[in-house]
N, C-alpha and C positions, 0 to 999 in steps of 0.2 A: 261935657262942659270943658269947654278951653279957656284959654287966657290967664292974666296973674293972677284973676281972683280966684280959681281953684288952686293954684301953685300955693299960694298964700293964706290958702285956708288951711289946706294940707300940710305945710312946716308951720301953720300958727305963727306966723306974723301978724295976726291981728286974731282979736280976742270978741266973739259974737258973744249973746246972752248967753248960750246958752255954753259955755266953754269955762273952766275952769282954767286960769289962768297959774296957779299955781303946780299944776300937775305938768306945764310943757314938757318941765324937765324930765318928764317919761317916754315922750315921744322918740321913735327912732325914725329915720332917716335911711331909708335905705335905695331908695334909688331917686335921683333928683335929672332926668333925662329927658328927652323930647319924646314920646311915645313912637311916632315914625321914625328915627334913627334906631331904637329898641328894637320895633317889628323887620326892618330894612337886618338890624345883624344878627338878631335872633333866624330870620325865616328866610332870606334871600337863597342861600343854599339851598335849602329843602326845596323852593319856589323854581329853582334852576331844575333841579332833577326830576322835579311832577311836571313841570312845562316841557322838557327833553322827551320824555316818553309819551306825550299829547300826539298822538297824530292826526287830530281835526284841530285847525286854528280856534275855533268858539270855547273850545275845553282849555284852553290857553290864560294863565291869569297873569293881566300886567304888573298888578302892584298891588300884593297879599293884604297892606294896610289899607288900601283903598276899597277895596272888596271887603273885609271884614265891617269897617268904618261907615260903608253907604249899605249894608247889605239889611234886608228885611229881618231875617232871621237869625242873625246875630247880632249880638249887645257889647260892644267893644268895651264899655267901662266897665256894664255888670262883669262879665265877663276879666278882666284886670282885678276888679276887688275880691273877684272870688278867690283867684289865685294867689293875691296876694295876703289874703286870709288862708288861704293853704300854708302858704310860707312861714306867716307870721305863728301858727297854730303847731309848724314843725321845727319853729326856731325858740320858742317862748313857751316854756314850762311855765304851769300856772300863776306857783310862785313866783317868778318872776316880776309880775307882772304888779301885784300889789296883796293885799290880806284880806280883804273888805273882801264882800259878800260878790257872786257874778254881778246883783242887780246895780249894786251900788246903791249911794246915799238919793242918787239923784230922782230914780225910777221906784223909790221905797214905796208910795205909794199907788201905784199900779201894780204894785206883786198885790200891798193888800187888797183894793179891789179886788181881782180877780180870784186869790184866795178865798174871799169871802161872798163872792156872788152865785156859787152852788149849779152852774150852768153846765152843761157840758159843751152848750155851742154860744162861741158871743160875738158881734159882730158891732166894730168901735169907730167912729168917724176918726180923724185924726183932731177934730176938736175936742171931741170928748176925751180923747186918750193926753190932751194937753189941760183940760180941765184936770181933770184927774191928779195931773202930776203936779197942776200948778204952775206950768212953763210951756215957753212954746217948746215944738219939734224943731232940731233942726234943720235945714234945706233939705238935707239928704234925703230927709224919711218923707219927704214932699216929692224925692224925682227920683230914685231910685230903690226898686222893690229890693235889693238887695242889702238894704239898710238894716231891714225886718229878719235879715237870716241870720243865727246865732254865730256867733265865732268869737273867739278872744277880744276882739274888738268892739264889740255890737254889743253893747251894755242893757240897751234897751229890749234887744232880742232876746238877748240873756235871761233878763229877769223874767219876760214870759218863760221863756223854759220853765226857771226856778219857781214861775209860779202852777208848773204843772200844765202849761199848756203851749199849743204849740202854732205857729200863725199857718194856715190853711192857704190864703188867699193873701195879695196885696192890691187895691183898687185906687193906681194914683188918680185917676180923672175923676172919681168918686170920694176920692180922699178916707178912704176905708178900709179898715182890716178883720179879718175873719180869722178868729181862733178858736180853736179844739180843745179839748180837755185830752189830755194824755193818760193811757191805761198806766 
């Protein structure tokens, strides 16, 4: 996703349903860059000295973001969130963060389902899992399987956890998620 309206989703300049406008003030900020200027001074080096020692042209890469960005097998964004959930997970001690439960106020409901539905395998449209909660999903959890993966940030993730289970699968064209009961 490019353009301002991910820029501006991201610093919350503008407030969806599903956003709490009160909490911006927790938001941090920590890198507001063009992602090819990032990949160009993060990787340009490294890209010099794996291209230096190519000696077939074909094994040659022009331009590491371009090759990541169009590549089949890699995920440039999933791939950015995750590590910026690394970061965020080695900068931000729990506490920090707030007192309230992983799930939050928001997802209270979907821990009780699943709490209380005795399954060991359960498998949730993304409608149902918004029936549930009483709210839509956000975009994310419509276009990025990496929504569904736990981390300080992923509230929704979270509270599966805390409710003992764990998401197995993500099916965005199916709009469906598969979760385990955890031993």
């Amino acid at each position: 996703m490019t353009g301002k309206g991910s820029l501006n989703h991201n610093s919350r300049k503008f407030h969806a349903k599903n956003t709490d406008p009160n909490r911006t003030h927790w938001n941090v900020e920590y890198c507001n860059e063009d992602i090819k200027d990032v990949y160009h001074e993060l990787f340009d080096d490294a890209l010099k000295r794996y291209n230096d020692k190519q000696t077939r042209k074909d094994r040659k890469i022009d331009d590491y973001y371009e090759k990541i960005r169009s590549g089949k097998q890699e995920k440039l964004f999933d791939w950015m969130i995750e590590k910026f959930d690394l970061l965020v997970d080695a900068l931000v001690s729990a506490d920090e963060l707030d007192n309230e439960e992983p799930s939050g106020e928001k997802f209270s409901e979907i821990k009780k389902y699943l709490e209380s539905c005795g399954k060991s395998k359960i498998s949730l449209t993304f409608a149902e899992v918004e029936n549930i909660i009483g709210t839509e999903l956000c975009r994310s959890a419509y276009t990025y399987p990496v929504y569904w993966k736990p981390s300080k940030t992923h509230t929704m993730a979270n509270t599966i956890v805390a409710a003992g289970y764990e998401v197995i699968s993500v099916d965005l064209t199916s709009k469906k998620i598969d979760l385990e009961k955890r031993n």
